[in-house]
C-alpha positions as CSV (number, residue, x, y, z in Angstrom):
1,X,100.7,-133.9,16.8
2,X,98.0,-131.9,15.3
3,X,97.1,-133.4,11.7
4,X,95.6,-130.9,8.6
5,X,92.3,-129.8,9.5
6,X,89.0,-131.2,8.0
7,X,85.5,-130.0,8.0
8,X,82.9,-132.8,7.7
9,X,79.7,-132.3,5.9
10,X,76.8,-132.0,7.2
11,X,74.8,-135.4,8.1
12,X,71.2,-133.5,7.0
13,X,70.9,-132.0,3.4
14,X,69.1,-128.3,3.7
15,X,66.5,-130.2,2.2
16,X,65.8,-132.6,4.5
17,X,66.1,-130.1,7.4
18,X,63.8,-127.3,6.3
19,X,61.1,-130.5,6.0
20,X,61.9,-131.2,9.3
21,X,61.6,-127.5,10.6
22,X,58.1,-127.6,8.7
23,X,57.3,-130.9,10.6
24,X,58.1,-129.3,13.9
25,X,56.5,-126.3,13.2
26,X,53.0,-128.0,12.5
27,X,53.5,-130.2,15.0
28,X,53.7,-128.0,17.9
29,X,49.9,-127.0,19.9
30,X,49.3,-123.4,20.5
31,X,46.5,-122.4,23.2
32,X,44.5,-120.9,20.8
33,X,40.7,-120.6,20.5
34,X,40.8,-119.8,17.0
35,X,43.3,-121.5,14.8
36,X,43.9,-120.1,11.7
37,X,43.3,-122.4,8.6
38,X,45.6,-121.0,5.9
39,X,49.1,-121.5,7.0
40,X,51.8,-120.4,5.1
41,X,55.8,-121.5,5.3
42,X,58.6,-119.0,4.4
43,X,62.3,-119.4,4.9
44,X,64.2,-116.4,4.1
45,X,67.6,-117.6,4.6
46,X,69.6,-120.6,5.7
47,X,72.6,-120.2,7.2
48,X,75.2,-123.3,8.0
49,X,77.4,-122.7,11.3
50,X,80.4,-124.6,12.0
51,X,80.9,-125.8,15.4
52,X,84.9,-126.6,16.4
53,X,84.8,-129.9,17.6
54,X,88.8,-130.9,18.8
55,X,89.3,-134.8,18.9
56,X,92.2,-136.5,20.7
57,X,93.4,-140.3,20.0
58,X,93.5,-142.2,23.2
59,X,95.5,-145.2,23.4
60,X,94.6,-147.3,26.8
61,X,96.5,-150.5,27.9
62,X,96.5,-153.6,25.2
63,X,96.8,-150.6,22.9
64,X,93.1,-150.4,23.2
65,X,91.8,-146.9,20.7
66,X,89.3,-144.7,21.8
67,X,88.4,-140.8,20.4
68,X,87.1,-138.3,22.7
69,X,85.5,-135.1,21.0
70,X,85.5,-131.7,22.8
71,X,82.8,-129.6,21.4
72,X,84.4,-126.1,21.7
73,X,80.9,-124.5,22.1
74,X,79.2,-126.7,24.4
75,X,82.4,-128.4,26.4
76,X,80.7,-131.6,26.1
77,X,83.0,-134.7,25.8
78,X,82.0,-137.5,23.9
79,X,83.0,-140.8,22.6
C-alpha cells in the first residue's frame, strides 16, 4: 500500500553548501606556475533537484523491521 507522498528537506541549508563549495574550490591544487592572487567567488544561481528515492517496509521473521531505499537515479539500495 503506497502511503501520501513526502518530500524531505534538505539535510544542508544553501548556506552551508555554497561554503562548502567555496571550501572545495580553494582547496583543490592546480599545476600552475603562476597562481593568481585575487580570487574572486560568484554563484549565479542555485538550483535544488529532487532525487525519487522509493522505500519499502520489510518485515523479517520475529517481526524484525528494516527499510530498503531505491534511489531511482542511481539504483542503489540502501538500508
Amino acid at each position: 500500500m503506497l502511503e501520501k507522498n513526502t518530500v524531505k528537506e534538505f539535510e544542508i541549508t544553501i548556506k552551508d553548501a555554497i561554503k562548502k563549495l567555496e571550501d572545495t574550490l580553494q582547496e583543490m591544487s592546480f599545476d600552475y606556475e603562476v597562481k593568481n592572487l585575487n580570487k574572486h567567488f560568484v554563484l549565479d544561481s542555485i538550483t535544488k533537484v529532487y532525487v525519487p528515492i522509493y522505500e519499502a517496509r520489510l518485515t523479517g521473521p520475529k517481526k524484525k523491521v528494516e527499510i530498503m531505499r531505491i534511489d531511482a537515479v542511481t539504483k542503489k539500495i540502501s538500508q
